[in-house]
C-alpha positions as CSV (number, residue, x, y, z in Angstrom):
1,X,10.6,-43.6,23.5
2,X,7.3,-41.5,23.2
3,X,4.0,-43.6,24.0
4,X,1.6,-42.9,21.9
5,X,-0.4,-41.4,24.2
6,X,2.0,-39.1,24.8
7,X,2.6,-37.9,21.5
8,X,-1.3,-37.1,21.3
9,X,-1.2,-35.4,24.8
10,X,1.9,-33.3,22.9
11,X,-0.2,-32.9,19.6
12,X,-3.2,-31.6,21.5
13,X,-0.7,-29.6,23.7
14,X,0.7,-27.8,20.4
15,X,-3.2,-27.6,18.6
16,X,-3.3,-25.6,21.7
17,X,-0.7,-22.9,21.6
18,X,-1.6,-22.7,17.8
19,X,-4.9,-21.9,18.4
20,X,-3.9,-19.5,21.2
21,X,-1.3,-17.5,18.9
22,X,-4.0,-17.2,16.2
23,X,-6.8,-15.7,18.3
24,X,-3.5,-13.1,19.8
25,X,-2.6,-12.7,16.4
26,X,-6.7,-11.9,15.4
27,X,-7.2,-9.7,18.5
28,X,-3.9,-7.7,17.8
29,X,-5.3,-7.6,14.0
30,X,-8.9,-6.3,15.4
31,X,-7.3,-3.7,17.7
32,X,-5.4,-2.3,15.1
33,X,-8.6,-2.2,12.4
34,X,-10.0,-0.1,14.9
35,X,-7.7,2.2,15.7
36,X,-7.3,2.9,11.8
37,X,-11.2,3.7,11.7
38,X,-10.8,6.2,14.4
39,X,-8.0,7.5,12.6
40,X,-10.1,7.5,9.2
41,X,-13.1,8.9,10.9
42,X,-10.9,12.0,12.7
43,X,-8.9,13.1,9.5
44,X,-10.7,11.4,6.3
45,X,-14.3,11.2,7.0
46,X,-15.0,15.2,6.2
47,X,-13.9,14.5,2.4
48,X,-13.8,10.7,2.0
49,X,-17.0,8.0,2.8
50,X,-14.8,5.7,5.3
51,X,-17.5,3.0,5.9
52,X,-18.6,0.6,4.3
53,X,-21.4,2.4,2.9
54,X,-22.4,5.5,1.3
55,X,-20.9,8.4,-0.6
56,X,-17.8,10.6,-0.1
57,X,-19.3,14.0,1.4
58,X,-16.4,15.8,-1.6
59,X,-17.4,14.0,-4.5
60,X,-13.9,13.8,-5.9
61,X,-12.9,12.2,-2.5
62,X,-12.9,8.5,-3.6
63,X,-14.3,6.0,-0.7
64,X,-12.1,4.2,1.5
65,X,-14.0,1.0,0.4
66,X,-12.5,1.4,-3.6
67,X,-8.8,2.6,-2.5
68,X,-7.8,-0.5,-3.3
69,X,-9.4,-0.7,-6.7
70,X,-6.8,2.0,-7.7
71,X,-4.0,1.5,-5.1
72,X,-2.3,-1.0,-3.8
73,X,-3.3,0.4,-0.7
74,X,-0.8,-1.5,1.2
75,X,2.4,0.8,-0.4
76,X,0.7,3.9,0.9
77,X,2.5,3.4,4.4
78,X,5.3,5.6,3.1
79,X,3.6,8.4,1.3
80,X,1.0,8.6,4.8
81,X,4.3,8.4,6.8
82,X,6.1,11.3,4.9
83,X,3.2,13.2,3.8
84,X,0.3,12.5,1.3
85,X,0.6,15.7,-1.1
86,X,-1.5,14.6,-4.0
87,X,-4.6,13.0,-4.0
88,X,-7.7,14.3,-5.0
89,X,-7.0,18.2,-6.0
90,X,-8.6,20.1,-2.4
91,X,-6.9,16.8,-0.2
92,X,-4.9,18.9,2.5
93,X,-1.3,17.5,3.0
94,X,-0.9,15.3,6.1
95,X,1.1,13.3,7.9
96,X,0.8,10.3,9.9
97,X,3.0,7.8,12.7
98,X,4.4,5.0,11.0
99,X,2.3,3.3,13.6
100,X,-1.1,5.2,12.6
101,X,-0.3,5.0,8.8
102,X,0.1,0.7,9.8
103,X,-3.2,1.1,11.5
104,X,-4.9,3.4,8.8
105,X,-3.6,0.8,6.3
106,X,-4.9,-2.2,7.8
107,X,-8.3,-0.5,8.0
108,X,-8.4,0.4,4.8
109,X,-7.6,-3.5,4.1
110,X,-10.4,-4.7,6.2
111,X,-13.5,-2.4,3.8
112,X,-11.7,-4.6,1.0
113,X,-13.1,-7.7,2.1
């Protein structure tokens, strides 16, 4: 039978790997925030504003920072994956990685908070 000590040492022991998970699981999360800004700043940014801040340099772009007041912007990882072809009406047809569109995504969820 445990000792109560032990079972603290364990607890502490399992706090531990929890917290270690959740700061891998944050970095990961960060790393993948950024790449989608790069990727928003290298094939978005000359129509749409993809801050924070400011306007859309095409005024029918919408910003990156309202997407998600019209779209969930979370079931766009399909249509970026096999080609956006609609949009706003001069929005060139692209297409993305499943991994950039997952990165793209997550940015796009991080200007939502």
């Amino acid at each position: 039978m445990l000792r109560s000590s032990s079972v603290r040492i364990l607890a502490v022991l399992a706090l531990v790997f929890i917290e270690t998970l959740s700061v891998g699981s944050a970095a990961a999360w960060d790393r993948r925030v950024k790449r989608g800004e790069l990727i928003a700043l290298a094939n978005c940014a000359r129509c749409h504003a993809v801050a924070r801040f400011g306007s859309s340099p095409l005024r029918e772009a919408p910003p990156f920072r309202a997407l998600h007041e019209r779209y969930p912007v979370g079931d766009l990882a399909e249509a970026l994956v096999e080609g956006i072809t609609t949009g706003h009406p001069t929005m060139p047809e692209f297409r993305l990685e499943p991994d950039e569109a997952d990165a793209l995504i997550a940015y796009m969820k991080s200007l939502a908070n």
